[in-house]
Short mmCIF file of the C-alpha atoms (twelve columns), coordinates in Angstrom:
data_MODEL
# 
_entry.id   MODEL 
# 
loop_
_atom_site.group_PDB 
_atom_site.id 
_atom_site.type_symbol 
_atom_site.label_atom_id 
_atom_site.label_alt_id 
_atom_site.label_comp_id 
_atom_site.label_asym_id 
_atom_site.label_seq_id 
_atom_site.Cartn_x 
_atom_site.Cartn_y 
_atom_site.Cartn_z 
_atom_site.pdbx_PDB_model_num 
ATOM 1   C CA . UNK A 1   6.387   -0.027  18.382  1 
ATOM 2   C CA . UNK A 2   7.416   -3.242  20.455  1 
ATOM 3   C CA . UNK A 3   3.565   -4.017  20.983  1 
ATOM 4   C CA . UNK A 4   2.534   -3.666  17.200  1 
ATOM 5   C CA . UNK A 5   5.297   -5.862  15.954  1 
ATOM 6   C CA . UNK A 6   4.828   -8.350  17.832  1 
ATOM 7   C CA . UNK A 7   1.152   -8.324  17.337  1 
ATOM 8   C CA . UNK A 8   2.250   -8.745  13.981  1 
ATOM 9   C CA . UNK A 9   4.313   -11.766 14.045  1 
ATOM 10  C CA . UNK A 10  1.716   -13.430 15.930  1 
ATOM 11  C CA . UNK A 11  -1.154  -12.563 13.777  1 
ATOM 12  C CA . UNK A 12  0.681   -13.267 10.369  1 
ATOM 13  C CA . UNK A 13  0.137   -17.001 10.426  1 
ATOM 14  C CA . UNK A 14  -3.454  -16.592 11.655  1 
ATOM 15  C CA . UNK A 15  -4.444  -14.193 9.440   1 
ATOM 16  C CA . UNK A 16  -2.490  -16.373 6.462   1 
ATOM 17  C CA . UNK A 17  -4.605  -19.622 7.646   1 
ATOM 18  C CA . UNK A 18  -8.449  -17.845 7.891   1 
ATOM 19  C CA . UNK A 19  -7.501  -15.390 4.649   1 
ATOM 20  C CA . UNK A 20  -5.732  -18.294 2.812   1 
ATOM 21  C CA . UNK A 21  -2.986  -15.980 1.721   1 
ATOM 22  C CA . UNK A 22  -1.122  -16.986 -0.919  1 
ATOM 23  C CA . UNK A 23  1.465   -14.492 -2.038  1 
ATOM 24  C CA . UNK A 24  2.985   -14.147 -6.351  1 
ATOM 25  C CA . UNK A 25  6.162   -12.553 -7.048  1 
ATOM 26  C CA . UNK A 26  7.776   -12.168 -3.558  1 
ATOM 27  C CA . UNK A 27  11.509  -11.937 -5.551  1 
ATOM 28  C CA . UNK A 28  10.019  -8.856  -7.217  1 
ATOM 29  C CA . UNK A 29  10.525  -6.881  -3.504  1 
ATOM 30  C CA . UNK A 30  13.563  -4.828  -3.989  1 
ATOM 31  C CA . UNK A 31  16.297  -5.170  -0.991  1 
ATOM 32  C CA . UNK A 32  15.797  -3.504  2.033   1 
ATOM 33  C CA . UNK A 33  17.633  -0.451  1.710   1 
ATOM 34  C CA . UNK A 34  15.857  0.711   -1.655  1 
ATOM 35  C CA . UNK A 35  13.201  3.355   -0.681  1 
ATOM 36  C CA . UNK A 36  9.918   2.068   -1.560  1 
ATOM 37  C CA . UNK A 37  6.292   2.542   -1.873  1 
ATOM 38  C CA . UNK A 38  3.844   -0.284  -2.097  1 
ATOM 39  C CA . UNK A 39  0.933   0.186   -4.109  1 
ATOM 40  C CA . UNK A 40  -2.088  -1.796  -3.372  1 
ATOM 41  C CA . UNK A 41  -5.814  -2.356  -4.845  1 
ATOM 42  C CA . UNK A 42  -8.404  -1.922  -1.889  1 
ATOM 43  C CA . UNK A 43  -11.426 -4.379  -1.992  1 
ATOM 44  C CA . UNK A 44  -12.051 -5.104  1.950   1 
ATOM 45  C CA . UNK A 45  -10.888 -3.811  5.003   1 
ATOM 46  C CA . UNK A 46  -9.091  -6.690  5.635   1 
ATOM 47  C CA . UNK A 47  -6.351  -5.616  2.721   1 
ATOM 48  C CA . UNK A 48  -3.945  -3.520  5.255   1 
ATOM 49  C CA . UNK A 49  -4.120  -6.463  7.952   1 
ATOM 50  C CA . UNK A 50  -2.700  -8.939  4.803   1 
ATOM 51  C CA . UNK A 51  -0.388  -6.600  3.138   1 
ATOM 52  C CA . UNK A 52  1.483   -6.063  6.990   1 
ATOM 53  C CA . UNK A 53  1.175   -9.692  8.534   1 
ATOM 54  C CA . UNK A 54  2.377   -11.189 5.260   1 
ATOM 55  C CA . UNK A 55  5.309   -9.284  5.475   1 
ATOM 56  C CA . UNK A 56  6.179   -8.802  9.249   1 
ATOM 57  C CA . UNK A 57  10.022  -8.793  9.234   1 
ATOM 58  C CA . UNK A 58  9.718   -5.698  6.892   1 
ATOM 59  C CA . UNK A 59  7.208   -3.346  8.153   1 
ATOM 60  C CA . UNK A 60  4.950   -1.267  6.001   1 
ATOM 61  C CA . UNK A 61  3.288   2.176   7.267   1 
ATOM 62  C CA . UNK A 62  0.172   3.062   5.707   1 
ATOM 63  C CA . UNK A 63  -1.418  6.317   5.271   1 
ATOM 64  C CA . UNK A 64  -5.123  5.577   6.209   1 
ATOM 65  C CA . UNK A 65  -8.492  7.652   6.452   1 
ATOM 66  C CA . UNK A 66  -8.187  10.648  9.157   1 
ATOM 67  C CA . UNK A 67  -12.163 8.984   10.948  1 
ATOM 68  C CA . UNK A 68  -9.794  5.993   12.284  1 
ATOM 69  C CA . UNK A 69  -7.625  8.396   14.373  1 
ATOM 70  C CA . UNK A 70  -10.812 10.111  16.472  1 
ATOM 71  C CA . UNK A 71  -10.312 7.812   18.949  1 
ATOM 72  C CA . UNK A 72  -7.554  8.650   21.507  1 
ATOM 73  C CA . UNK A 73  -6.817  4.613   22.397  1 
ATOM 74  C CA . UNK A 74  -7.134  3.369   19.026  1 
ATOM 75  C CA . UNK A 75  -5.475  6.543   17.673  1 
ATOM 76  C CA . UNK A 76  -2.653  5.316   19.480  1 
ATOM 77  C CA . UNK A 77  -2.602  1.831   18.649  1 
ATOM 78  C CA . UNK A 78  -2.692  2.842   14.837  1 
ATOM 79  C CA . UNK A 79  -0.218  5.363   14.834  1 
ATOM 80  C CA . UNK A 80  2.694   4.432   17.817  1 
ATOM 81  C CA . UNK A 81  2.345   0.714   17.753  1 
ATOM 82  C CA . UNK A 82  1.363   0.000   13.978  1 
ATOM 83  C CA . UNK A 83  3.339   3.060   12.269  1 
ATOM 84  C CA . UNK A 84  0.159   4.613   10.296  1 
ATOM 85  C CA . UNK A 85  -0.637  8.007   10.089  1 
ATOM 86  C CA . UNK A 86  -3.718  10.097  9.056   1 
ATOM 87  C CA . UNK A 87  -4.839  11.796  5.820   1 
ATOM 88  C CA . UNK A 88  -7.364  13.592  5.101   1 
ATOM 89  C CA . UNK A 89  -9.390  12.612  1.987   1 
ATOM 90  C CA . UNK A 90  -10.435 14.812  -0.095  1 
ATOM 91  C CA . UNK A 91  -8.621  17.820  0.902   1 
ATOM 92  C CA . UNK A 92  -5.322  17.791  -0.754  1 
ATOM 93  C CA . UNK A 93  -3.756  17.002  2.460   1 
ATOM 94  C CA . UNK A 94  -0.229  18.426  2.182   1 
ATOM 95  C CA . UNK A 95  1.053   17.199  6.065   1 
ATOM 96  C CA . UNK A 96  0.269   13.395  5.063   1 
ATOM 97  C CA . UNK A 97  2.594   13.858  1.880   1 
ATOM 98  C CA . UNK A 98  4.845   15.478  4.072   1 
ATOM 99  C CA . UNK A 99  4.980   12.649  6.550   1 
ATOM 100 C CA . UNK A 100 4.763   10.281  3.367   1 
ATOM 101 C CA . UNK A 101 7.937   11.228  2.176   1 
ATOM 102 C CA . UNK A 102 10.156  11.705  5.264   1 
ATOM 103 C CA . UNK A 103 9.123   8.037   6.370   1 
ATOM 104 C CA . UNK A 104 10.386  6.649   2.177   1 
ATOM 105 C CA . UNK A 105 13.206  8.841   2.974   1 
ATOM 106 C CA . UNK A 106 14.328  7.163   6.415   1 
ATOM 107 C CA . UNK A 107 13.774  3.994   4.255   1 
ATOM 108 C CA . UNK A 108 10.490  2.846   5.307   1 
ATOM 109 C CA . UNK A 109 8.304   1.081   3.231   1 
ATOM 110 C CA . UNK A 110 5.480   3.058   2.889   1 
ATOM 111 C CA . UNK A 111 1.544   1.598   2.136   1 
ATOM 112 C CA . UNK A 112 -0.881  3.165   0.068   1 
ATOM 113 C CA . UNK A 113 -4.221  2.611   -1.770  1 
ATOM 114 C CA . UNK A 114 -3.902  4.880   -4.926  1 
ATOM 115 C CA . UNK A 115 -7.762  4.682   -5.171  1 
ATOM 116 C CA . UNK A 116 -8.501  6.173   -1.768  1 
ATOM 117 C CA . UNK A 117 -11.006 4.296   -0.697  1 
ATOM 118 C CA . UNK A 118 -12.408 0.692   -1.237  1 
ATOM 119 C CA . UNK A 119 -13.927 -0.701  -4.065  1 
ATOM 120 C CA . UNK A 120 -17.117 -1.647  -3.200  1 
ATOM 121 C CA . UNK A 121 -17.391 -3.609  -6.463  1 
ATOM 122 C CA . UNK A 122 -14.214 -4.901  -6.881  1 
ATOM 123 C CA . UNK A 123 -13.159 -3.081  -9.961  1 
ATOM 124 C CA . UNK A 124 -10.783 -0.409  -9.748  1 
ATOM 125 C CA . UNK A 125 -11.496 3.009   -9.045  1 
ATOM 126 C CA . UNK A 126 -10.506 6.251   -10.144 1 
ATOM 127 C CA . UNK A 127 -6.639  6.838   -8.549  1 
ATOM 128 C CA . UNK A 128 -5.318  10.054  -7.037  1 
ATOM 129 C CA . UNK A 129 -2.480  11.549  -7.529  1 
ATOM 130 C CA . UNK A 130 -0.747  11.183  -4.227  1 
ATOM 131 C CA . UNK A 131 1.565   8.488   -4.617  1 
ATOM 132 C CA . UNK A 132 3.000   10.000  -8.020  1 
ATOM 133 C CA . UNK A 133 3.691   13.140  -6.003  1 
ATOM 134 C CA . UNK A 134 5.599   11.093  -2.876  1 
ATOM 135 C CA . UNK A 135 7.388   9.175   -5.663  1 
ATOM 136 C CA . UNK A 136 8.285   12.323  -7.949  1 
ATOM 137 C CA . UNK A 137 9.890   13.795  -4.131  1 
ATOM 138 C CA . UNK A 138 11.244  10.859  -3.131  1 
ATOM 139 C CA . UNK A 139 12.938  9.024   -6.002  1 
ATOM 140 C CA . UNK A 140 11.384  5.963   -4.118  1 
ATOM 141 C CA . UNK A 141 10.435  2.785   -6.399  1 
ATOM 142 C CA . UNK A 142 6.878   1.686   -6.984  1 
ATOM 143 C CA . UNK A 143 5.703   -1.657  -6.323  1 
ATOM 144 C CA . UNK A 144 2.773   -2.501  -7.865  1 
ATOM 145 C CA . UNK A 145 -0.056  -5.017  -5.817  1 
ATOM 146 C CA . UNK A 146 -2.548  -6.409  -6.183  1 
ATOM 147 C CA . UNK A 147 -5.310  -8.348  -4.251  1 
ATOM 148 C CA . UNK A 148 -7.366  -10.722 -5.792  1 
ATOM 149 C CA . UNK A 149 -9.653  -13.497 -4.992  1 
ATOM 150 C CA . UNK A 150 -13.003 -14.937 -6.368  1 
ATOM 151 C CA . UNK A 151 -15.260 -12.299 -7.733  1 
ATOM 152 C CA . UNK A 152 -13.055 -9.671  -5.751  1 
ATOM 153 C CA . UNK A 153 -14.709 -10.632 -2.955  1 
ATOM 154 C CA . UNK A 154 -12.350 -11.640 0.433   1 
ATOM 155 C CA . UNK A 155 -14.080 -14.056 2.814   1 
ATOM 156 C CA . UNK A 156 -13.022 -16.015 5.530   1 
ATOM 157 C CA . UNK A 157 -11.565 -19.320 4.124   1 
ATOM 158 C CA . UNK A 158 -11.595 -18.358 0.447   1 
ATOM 159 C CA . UNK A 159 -7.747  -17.879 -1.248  1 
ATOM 160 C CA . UNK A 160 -6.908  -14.746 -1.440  1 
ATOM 161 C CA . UNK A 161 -3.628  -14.087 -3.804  1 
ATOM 162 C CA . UNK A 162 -1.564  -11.090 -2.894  1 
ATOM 163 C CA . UNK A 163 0.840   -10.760 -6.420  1 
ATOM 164 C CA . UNK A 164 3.544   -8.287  -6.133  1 
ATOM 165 C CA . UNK A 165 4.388   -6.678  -9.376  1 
ATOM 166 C CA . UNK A 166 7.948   -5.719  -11.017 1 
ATOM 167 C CA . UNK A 167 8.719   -2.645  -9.356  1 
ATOM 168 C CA . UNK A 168 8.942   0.969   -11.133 1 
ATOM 169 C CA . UNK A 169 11.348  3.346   -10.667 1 
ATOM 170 C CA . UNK A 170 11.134  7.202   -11.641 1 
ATOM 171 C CA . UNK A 171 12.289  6.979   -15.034 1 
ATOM 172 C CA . UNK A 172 9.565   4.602   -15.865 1 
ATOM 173 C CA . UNK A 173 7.238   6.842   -14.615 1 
ATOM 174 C CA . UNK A 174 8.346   9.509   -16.147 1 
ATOM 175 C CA . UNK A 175 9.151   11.312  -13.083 1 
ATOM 176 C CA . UNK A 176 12.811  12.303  -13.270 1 
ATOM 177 C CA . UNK A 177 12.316  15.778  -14.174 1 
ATOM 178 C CA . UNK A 178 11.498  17.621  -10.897 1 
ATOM 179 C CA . UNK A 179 10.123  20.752  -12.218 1 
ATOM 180 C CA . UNK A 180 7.833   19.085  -14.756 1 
ATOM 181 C CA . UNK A 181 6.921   15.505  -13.019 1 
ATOM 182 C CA . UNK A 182 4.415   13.638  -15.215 1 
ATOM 183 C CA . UNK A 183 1.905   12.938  -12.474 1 
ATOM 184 C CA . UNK A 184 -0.761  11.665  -14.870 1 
ATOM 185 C CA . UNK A 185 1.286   9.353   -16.614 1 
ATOM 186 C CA . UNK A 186 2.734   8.121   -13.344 1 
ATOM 187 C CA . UNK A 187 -0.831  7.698   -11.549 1 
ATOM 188 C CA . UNK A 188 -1.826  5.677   -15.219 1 
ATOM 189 C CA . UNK A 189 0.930   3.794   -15.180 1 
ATOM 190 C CA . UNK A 190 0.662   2.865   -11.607 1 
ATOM 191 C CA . UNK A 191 -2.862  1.493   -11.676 1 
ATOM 192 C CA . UNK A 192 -2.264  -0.335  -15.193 1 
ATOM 193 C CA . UNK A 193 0.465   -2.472  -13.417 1 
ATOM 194 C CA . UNK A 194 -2.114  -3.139  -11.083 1 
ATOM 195 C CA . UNK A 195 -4.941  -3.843  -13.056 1 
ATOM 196 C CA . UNK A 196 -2.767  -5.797  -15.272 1 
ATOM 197 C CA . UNK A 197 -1.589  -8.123  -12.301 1 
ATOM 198 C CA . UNK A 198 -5.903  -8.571  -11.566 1 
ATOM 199 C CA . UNK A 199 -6.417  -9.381  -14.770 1 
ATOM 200 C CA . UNK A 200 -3.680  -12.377 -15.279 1 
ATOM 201 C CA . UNK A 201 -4.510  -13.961 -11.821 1 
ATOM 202 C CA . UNK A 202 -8.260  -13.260 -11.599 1 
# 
């Protein structure tokens, strides 16, 4: 992955500068060793590019939509050089979760957009279930994100905050209990972090 990184570290203070990234709650990232899953809102394609460049000394892998992989070249950008790998929306896509969890277990930090897809609008979206399923496997903690500029709209030159949340563990989620994992709760909890961190810097 010697390419991606370093695309990385090269982009970050570009794509700070045109995105005017400012980021909230950096001391709310747990230390490296914790297993983790970020947790993002998704308002432009230009979220994944700030979430990774604004953090490029600890590398996130995101699972992203299975279209961006049907090209062999960029297929192999995404996946060998940036660390993302394919789901399947829509289709309860049991091989993403799979790869999901044994990249939180190694003690990656693993990207996700609990909604699925972008919000065309801005306001949130109806969440899936996937990241409460990863987290009730994993024991990994949640950290809630959010993206949020004017009008939820991201443009060239306009500040864009990134605000990490306090991070959730399992037993906030309700999630300790293996046989009976609250998913709901932890999917409602999730997004009202979230939502809450929109609201209070929106």
């Amino acid at each position: 992955m010697w390419l991606g990184r370093t695309l990385i570290f090269i982009l970050s203070p570009i794509v700070r500068f045109i995105m005017r990234v400012k980021e909230i709650g950096v001391e709310n990232f747990p230390p490296e060793s914790t297993p983790l899953i970020l947790c993002s809102n998704h308002i432009s394609n230009w979220d994944p590019v700030m979430l990774i460049t604004a953090k490029p000394h600890r590398h996130i892998y995101f699972m992203a939509k299975a279209e961006l992989f049907c090209n062999r070249l960029f297929s192999w950008f995404l996946g060998k050089q940036i660390g993302a790998f394919p789901v399947h929306r829509g289709t309860g896509d049991t091989g993403a979760l799979d790869t999901a969890g044994k990249l939180v277990k190694e003690g990656k930090i693993l990207g996700i957009f609990p909604e699925g897809t972008r919000a065309k609008t801005g306001k949130l979206l109806r969440p899936k279930s996937g990241v409460a399923l990863i987290t009730a496997k994993t024991g990994a903690m949640v950290l809630p994100t959010a993206i949020v500029t004017r009008n939820q709209r991201v443009r060239l030159f306009r500040r864009t905050y990134i605000i990490y949340g306090k991070p959730l563990s399992v037993e906030e989620l309700h999630l300790t209990d293996p046989e009976h994992p609250d998913i709901r709760f932890a999917t409602r909890r999730i997004m009202e972090a979230i939502s809450q961190q929109i609201e209070q810097y929106g």
